[in-house]
N, CA, C and O atoms as a printed pandas DataFrame, in Angstrom:
     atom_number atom_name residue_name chain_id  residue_number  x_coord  y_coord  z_coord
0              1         N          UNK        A               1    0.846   -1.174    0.000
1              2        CA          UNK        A               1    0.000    0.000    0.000
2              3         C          UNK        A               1    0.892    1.237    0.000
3              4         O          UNK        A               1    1.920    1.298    0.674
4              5         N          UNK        A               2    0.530    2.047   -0.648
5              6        CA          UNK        A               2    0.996    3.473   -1.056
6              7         C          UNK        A               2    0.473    4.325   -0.593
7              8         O          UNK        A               2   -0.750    4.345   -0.733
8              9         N          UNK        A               3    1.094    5.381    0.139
9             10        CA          UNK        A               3    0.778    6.538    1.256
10            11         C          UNK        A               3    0.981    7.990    0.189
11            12         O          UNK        A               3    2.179    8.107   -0.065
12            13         N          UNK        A               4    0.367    8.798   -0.301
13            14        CA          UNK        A               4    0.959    9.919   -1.163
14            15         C          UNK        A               4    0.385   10.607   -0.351
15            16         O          UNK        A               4   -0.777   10.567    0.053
16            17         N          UNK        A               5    1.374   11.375   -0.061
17            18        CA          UNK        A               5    1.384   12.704    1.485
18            19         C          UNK        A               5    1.088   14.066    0.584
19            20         O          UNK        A               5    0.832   14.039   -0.620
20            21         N          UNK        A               6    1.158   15.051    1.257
21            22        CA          UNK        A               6    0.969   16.500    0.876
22            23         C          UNK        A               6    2.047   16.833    0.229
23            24         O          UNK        A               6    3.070   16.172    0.408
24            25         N          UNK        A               7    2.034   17.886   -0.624
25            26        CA          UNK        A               7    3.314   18.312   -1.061
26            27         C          UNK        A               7    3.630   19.685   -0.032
27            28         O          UNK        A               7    2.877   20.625    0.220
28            29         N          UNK        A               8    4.860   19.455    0.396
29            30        CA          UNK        A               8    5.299   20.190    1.319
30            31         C          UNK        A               8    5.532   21.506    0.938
31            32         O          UNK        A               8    6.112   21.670   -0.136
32            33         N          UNK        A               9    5.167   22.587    1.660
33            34        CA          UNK        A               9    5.234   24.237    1.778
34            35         C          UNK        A               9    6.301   24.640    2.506
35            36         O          UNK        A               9    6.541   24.250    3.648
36            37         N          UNK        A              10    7.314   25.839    1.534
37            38        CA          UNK        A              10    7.525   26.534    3.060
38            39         C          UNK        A              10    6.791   28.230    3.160
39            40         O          UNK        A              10    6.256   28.964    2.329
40            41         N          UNK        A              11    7.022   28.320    4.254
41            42        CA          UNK        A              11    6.186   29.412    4.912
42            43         C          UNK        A              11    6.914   31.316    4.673
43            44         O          UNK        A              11    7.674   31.773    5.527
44            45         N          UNK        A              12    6.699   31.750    4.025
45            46        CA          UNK        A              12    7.946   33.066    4.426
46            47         C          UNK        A              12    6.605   33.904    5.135
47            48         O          UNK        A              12    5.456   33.890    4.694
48            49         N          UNK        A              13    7.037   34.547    6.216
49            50        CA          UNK        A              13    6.269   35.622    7.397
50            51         C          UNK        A              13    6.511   36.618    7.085
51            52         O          UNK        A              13    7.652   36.884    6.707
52            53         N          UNK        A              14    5.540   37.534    7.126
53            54        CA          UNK        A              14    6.089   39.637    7.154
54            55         C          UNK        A              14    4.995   39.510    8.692
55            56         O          UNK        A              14    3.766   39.440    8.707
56            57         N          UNK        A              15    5.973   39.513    9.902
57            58        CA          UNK        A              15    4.952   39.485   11.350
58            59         C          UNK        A              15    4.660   40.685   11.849
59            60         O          UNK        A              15    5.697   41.300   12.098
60            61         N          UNK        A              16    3.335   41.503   12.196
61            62        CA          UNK        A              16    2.984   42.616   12.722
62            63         C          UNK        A              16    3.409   43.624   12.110
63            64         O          UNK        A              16    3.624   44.605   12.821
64            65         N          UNK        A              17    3.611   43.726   10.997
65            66        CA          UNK        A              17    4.230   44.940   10.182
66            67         C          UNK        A              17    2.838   46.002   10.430
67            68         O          UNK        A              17    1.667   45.776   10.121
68            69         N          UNK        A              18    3.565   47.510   11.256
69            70        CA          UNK        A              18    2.152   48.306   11.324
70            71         C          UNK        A              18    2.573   49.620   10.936
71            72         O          UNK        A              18    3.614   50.107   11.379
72            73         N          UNK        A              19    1.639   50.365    9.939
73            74        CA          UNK        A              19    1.661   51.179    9.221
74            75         C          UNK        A              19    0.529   51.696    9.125
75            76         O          UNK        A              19   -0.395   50.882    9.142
76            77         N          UNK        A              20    0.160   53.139    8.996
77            78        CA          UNK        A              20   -0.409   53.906    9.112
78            79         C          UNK        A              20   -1.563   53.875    7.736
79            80         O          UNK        A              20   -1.081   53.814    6.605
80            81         N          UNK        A              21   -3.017   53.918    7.904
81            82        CA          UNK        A              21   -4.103   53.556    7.096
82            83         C          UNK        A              21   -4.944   54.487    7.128
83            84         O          UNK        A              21   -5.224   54.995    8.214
84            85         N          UNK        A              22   -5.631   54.993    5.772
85            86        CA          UNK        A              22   -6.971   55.590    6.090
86            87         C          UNK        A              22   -8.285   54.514    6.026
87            88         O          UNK        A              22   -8.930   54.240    5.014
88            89         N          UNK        A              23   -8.441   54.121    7.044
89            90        CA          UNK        A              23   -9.338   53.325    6.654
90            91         C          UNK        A              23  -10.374   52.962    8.235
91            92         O          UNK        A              23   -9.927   52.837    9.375
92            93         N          UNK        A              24  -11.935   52.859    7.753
93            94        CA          UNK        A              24  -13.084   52.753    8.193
94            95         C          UNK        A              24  -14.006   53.123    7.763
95            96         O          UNK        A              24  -13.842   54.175    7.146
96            97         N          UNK        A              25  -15.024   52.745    7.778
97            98        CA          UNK        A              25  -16.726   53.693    7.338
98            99         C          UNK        A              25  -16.816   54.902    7.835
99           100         O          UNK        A              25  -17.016   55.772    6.988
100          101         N          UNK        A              26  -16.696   55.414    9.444
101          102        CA          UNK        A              26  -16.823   56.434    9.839
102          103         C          UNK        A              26  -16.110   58.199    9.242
103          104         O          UNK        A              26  -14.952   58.294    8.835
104          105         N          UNK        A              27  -16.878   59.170    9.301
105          106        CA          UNK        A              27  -16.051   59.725    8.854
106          107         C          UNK        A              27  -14.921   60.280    9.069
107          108         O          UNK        A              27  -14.084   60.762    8.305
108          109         N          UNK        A              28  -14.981   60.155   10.337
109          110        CA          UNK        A              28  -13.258   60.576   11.292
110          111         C          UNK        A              28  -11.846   59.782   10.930
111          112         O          UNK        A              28  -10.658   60.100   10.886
112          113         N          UNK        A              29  -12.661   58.514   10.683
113          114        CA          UNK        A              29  -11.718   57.255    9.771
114          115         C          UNK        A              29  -11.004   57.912    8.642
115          116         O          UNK        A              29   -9.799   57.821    8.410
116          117         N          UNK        A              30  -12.036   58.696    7.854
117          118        CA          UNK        A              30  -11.224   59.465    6.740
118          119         C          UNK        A              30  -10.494   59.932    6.184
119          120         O          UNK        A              30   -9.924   59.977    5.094
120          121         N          UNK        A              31  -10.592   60.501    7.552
121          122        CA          UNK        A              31  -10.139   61.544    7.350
122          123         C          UNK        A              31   -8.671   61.501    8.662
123          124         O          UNK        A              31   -8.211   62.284    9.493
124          125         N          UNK        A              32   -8.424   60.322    8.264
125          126        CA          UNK        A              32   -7.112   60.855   10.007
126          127         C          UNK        A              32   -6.568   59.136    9.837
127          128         O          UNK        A              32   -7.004   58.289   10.617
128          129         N          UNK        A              33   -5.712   58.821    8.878
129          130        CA          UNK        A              33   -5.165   57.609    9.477
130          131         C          UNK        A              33   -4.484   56.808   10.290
131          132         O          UNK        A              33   -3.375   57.115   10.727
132          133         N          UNK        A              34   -5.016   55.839   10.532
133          134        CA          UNK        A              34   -5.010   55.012   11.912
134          135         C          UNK        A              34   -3.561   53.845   12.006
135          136         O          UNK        A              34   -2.738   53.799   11.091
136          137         N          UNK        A              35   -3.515   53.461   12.554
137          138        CA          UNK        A              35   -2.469   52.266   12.600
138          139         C          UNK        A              35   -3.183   50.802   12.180
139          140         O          UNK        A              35   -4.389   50.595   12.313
140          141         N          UNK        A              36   -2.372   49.976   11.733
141          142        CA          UNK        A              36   -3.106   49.010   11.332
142          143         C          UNK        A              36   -2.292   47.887   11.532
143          144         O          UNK        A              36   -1.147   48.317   11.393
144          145         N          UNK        A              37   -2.247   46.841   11.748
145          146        CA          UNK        A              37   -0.973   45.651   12.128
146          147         C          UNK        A              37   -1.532   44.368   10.919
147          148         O          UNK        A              37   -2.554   43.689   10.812
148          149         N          UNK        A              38   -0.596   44.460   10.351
149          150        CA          UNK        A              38   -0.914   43.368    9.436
150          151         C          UNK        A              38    0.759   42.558    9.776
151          152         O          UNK        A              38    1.867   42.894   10.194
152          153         N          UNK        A              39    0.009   41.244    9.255
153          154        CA          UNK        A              39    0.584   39.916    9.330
154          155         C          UNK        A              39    0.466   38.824    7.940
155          156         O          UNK        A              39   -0.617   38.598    7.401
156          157         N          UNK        A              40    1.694   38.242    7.507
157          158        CA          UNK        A              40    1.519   37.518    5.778
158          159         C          UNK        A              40    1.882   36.519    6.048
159          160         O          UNK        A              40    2.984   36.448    6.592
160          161         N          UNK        A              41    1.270   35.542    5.841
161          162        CA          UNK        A              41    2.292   34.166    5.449
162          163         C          UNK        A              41    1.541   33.721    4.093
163          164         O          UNK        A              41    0.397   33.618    3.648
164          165         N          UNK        A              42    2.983   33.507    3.677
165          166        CA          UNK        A              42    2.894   33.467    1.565
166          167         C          UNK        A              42    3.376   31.738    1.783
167          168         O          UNK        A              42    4.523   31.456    2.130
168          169         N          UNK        A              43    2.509   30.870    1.569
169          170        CA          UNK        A              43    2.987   29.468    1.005
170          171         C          UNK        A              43    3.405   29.219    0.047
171          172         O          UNK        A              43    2.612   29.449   -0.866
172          173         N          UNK        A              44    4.909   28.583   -0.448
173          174        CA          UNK        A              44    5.653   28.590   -1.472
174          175         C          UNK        A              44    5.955   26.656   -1.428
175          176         O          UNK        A              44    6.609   26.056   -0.576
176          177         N          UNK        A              45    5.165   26.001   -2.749
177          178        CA          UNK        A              45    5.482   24.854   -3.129
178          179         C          UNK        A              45    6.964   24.562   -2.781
179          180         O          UNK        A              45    7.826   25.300   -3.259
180          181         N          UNK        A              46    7.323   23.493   -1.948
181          182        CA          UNK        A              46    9.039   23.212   -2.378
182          183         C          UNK        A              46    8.768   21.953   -3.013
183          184         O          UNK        A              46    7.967   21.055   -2.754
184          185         N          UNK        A              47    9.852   22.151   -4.133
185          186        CA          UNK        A              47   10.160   20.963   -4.795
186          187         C          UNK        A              47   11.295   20.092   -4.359
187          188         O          UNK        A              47   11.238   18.868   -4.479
188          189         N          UNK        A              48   12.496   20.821   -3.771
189          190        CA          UNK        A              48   13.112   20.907   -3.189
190          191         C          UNK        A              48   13.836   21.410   -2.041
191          192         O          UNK        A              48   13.370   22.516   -1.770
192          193         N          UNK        A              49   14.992   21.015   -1.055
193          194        CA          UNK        A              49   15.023   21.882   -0.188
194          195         C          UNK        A              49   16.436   22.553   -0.750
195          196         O          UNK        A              49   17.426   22.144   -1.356
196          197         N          UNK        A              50   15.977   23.792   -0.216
197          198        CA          UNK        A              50   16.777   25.202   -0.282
198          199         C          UNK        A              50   18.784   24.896   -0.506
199          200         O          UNK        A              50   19.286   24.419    0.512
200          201         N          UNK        A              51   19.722   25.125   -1.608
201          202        CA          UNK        A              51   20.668   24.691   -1.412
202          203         C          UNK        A              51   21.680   26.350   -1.697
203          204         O          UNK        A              51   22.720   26.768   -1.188
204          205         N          UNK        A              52   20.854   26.846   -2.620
205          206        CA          UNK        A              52   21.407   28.123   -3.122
206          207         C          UNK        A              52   21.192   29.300   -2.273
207          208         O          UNK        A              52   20.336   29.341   -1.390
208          209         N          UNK        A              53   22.250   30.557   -2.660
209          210        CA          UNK        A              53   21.400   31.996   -1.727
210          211         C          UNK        A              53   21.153   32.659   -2.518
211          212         O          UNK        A              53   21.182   33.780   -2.010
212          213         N          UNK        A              54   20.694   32.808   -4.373
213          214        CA          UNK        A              54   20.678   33.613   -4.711
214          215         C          UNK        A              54   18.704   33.801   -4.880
215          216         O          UNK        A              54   17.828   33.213   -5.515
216          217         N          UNK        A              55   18.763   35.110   -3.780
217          218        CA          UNK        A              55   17.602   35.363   -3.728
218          219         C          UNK        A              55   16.078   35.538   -4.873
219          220         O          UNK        A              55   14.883   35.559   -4.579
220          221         N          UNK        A              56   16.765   35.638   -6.206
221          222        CA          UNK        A              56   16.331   35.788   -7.120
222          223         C          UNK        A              56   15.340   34.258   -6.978
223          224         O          UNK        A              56   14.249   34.473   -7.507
224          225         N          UNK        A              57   15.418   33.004   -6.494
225          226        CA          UNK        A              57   15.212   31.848   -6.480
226          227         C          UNK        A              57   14.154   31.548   -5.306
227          228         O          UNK        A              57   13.393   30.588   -5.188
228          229         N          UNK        A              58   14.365   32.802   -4.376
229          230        CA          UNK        A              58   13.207   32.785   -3.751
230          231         C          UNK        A              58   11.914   34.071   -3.583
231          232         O          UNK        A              58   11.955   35.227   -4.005
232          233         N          UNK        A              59   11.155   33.593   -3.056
233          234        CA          UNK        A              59    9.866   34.269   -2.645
234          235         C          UNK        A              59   10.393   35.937   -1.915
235          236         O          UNK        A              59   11.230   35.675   -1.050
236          237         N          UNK        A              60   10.210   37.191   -1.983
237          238        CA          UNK        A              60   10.960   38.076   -1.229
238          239         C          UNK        A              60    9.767   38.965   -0.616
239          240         O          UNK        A              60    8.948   39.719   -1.142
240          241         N          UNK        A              61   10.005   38.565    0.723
241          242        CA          UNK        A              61    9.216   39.619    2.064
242          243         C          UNK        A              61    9.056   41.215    1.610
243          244         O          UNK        A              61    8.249   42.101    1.894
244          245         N          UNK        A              62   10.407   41.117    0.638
245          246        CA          UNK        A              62   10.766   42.471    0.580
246          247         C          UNK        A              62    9.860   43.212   -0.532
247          248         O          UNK        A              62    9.532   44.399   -0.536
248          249         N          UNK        A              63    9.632   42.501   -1.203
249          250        CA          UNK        A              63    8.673   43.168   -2.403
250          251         C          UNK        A              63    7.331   42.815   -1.451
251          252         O          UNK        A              63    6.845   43.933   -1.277
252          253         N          UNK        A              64    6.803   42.219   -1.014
253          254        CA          UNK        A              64    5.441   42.145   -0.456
254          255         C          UNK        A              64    5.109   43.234    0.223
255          256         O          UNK        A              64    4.089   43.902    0.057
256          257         N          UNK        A              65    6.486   43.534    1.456
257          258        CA          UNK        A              65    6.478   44.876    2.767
258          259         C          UNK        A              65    6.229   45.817    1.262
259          260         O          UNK        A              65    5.149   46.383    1.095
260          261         N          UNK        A              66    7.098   45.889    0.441
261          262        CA          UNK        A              66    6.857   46.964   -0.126
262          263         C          UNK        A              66    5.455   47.251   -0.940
263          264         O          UNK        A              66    4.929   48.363   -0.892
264          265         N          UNK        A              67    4.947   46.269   -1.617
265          266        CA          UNK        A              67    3.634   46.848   -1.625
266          267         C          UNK        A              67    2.971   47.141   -1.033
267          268         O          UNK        A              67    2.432   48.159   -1.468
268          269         N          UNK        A              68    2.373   46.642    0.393
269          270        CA          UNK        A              68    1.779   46.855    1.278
270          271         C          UNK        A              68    2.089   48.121    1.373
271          272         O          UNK        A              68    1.295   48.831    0.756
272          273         N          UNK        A              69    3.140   48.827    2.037
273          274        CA          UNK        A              69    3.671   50.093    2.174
274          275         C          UNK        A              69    3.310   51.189    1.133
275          276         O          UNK        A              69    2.981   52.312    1.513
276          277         N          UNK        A              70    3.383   50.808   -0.373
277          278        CA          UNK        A              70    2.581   51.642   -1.117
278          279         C          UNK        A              70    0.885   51.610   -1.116
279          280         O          UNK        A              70    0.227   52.211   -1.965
280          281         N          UNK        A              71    0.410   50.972   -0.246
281          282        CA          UNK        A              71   -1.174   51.255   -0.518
282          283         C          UNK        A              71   -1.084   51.462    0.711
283          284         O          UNK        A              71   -2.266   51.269    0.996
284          285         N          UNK        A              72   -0.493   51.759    1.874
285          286        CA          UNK        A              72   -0.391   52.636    2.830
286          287         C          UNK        A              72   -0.126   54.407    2.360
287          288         O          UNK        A              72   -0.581   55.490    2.727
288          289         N          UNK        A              73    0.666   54.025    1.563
289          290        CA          UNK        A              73    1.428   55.774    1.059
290          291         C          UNK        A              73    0.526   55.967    0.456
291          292         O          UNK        A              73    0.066   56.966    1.009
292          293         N          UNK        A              74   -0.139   55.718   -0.363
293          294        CA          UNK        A              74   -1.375   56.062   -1.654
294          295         C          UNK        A              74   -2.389   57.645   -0.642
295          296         O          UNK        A              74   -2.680   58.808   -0.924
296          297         N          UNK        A              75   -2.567   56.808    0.441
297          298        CA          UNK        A              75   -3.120   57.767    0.804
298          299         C          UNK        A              75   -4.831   57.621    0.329
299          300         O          UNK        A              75   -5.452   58.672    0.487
300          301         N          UNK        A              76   -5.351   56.870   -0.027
301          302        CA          UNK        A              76   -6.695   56.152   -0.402
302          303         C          UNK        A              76   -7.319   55.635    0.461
303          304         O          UNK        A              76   -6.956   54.714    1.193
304          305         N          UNK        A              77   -8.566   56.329    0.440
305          306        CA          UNK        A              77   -9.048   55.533    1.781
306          307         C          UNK        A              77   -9.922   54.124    1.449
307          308         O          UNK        A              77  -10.384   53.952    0.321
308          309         N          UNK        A              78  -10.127   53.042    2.622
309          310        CA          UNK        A              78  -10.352   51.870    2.312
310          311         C          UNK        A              78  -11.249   51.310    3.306
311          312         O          UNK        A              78  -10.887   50.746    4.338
312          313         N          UNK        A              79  -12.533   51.519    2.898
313          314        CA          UNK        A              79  -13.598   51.141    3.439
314          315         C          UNK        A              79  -13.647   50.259    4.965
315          316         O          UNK        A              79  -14.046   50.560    6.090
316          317         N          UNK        A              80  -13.029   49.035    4.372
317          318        CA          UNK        A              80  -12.762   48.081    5.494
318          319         C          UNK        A              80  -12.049   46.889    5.788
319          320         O          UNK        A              80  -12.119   45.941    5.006
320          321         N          UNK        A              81  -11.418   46.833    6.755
321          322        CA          UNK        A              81  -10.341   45.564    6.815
322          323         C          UNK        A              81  -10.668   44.800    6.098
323          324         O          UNK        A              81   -9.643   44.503    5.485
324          325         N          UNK        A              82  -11.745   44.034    5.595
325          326        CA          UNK        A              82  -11.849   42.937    4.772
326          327         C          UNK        A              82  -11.703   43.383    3.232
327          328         O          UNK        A              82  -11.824   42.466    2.419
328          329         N          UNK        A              83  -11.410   44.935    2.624
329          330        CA          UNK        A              83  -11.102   45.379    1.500
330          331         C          UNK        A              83   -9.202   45.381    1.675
331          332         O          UNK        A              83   -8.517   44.881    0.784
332          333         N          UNK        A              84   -8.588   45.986    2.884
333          334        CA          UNK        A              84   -7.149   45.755    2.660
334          335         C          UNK        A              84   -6.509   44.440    2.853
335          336         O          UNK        A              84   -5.327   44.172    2.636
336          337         N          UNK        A              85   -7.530   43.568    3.333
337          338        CA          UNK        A              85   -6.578   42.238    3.281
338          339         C          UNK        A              85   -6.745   41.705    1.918
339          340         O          UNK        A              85   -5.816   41.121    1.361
340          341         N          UNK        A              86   -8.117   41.917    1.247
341          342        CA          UNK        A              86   -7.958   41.574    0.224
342          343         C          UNK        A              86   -6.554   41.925   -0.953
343          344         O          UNK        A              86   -5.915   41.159   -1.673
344          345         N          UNK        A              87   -6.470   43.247   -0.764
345          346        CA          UNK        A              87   -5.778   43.841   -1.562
346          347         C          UNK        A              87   -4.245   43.624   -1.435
347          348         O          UNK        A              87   -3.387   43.687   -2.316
348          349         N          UNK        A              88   -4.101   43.299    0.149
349          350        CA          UNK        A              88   -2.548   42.354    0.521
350          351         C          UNK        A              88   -2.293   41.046    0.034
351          352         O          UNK        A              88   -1.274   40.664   -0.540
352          353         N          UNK        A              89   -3.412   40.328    0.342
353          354        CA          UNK        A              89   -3.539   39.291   -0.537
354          355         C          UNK        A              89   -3.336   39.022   -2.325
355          356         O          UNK        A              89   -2.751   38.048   -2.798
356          357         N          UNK        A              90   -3.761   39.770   -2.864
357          358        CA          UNK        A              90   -3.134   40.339   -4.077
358          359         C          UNK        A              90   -1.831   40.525   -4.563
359          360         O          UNK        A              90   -1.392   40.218   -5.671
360          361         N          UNK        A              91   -1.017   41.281   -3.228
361          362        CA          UNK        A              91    0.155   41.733   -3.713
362          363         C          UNK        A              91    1.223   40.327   -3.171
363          364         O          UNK        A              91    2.414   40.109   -3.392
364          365         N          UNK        A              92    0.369   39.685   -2.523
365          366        CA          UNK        A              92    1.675   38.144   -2.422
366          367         C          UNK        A              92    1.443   37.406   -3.140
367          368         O          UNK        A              92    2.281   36.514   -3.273
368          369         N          UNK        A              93    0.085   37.349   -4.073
369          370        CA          UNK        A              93    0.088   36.303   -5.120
370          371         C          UNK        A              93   -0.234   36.826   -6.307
371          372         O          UNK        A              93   -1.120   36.454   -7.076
372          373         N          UNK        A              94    0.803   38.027   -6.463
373          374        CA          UNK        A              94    1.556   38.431   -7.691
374          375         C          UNK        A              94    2.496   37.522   -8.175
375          376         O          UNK        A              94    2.611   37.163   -9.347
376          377         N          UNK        A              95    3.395   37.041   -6.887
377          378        CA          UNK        A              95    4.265   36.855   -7.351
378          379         C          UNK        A              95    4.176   34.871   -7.495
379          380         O          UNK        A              95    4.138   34.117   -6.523
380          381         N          UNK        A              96    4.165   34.530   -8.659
381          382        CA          UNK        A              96    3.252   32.807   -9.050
382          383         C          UNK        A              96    3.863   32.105   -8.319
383          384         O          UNK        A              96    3.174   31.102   -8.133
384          385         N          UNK        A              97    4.932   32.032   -7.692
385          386        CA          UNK        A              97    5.561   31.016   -6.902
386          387         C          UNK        A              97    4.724   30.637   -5.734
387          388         O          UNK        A              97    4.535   29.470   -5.391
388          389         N          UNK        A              98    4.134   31.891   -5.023
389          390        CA          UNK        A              98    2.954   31.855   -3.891
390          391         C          UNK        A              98    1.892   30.884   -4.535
391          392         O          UNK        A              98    1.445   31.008   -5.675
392          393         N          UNK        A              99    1.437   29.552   -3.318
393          394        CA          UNK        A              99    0.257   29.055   -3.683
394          395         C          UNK        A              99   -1.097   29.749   -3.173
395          396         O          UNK        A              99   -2.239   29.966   -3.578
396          397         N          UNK        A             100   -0.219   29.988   -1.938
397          398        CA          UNK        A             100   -1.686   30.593   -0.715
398          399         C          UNK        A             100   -1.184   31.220    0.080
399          400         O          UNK        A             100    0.038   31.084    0.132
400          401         N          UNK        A             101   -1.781   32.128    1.009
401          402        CA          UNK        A             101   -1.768   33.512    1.340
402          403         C          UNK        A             101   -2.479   33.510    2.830
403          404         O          UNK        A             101   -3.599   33.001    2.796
404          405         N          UNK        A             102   -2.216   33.800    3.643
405          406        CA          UNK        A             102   -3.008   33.777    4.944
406          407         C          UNK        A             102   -2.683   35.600    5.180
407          408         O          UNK        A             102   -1.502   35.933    5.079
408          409         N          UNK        A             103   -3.688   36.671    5.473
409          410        CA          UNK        A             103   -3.389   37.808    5.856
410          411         C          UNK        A             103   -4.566   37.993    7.220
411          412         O          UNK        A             103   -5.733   37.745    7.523
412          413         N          UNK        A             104   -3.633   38.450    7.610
413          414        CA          UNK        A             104   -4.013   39.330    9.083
414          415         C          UNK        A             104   -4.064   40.768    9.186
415          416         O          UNK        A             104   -2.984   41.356    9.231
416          417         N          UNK        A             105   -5.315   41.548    9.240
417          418        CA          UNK        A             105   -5.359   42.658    9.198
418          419         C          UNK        A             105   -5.939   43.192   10.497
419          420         O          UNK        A             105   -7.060   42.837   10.863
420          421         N          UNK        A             106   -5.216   44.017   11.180
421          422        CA          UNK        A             106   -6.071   44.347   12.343
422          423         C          UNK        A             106   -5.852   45.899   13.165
423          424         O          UNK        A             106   -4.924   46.181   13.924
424          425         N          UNK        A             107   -7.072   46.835   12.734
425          426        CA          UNK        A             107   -6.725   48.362   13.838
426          427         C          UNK        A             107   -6.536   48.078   15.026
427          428         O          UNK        A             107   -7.393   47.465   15.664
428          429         N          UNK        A             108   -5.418   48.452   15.542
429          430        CA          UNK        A             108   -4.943   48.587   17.170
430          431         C          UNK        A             108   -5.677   49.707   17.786
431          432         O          UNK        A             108   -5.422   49.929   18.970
432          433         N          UNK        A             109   -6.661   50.553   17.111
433          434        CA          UNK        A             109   -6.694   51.843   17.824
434          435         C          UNK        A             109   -8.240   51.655   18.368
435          436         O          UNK        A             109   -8.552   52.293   19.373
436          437         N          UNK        A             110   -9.064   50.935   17.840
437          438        CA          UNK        A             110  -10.323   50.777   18.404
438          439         C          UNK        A             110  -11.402   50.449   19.352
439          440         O          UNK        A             110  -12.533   50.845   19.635
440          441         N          UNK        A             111  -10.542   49.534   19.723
441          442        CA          UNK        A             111  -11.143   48.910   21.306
442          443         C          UNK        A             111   -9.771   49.436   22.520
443          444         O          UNK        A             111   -8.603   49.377   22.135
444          445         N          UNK        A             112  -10.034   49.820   23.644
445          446        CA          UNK        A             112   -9.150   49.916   24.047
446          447         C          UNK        A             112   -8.340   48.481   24.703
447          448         O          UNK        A             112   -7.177   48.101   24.568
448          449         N          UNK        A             113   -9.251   48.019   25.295
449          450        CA          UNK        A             113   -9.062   46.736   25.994
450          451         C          UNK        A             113   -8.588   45.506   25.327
451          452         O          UNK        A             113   -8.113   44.536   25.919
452          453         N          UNK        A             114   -8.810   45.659   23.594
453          454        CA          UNK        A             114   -8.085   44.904   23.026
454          455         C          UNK        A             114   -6.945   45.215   22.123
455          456         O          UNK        A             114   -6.814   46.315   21.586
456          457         N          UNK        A             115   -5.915   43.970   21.930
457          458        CA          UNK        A             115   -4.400   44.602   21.159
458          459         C          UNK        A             115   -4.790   45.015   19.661
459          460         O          UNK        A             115   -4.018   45.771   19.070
460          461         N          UNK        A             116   -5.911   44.575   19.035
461          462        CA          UNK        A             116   -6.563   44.764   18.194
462          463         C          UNK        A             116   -7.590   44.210   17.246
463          464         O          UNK        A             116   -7.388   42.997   17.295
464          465         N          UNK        A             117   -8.556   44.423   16.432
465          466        CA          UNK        A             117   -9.632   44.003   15.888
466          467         C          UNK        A             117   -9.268   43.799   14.516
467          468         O          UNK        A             117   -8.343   44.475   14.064
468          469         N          UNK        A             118   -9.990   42.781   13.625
469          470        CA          UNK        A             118   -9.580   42.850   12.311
470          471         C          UNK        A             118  -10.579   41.235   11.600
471          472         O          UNK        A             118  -11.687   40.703   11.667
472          473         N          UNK        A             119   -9.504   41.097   11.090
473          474        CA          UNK        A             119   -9.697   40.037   10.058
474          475         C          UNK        A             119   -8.822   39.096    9.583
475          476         O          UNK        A             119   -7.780   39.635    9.209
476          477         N          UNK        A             120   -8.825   37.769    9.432
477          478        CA          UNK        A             120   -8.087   37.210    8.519
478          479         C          UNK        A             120   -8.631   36.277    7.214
479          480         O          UNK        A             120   -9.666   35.621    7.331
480          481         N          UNK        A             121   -7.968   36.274    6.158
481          482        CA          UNK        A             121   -8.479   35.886    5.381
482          483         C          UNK        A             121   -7.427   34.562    4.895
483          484         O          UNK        A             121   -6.343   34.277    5.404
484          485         N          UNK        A             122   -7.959   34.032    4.019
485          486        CA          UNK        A             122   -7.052   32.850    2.998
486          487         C          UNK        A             122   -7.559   32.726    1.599
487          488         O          UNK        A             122   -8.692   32.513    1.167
488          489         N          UNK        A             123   -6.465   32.908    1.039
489          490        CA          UNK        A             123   -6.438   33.291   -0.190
490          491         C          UNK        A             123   -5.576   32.572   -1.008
491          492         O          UNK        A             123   -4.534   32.319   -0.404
492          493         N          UNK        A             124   -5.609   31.958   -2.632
493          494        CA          UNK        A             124   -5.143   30.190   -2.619
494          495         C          UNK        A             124   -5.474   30.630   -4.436
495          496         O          UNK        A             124   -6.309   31.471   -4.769
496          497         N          UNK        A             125   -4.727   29.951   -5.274
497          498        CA          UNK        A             125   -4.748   29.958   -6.380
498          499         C          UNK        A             125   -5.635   29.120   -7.268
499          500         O          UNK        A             125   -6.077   29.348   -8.394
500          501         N          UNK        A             126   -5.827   27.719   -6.167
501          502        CA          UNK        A             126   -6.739   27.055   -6.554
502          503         C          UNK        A             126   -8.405   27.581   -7.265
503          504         O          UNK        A             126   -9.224   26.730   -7.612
């Protein structure tokens, strides 16, 4: 008998990255952006394990932070956490190597009593 397992992922993280958002329904939201803590994990098929460093070969945090960071700078406002995770989600599975996408979006500024409110989503090529 023959066992065919999962094909194994690895994981690259962008953890609590928080940056400044216009975003909520309200109109004070609008107009005054808030902090926002987002969190990525980009699942990347391995076919193999990792032998090389030339980054070109892998998945890069660094282009992801950086989009994120431009639809922070845009300066656009964005209805609601479940519109910017979408749109994070987007910018990690630009890049085709990503199968799936887990984002964490969450305002720190809203509840006091909690570290913060939000959303997560999963997001998958399938």
């Amino acid at each position: 008998m023959s066992v065919t397992l999962p094909q194994a992922h690895r994981c690259i993280v962008v953890s609590n990255l928080r940056l400044p958002f216009l975003i909520g329904i309200y109109e004070h939201e609008k107009k005054r952006p808030q902090e926002v803590l987002v969190t990525i994990h980009m699942f990347v098929p391995e076919r193999e394990r990792v032998s090389g460093s030339d980054i070109a070969d892998h998945v890069s945090y660094g282009d992801v932070v950086r989009g994120v960071k431009a639809i922070a700078a845009s300066g656009r406002h964005i209805p609601l956490v479940e519109n910017l995770a979408e749109e994070i989600a987007d910018v990690a599975l630009a890049d085709a190597r990503v199968a799936r996408v887990v984002v964490d979006v969450r305002k720190t500024q809203i509840i006091p009593e909690a570290e913060g409110v939000g959303v997560i989503i999963e997001r998958s090529r399938d």
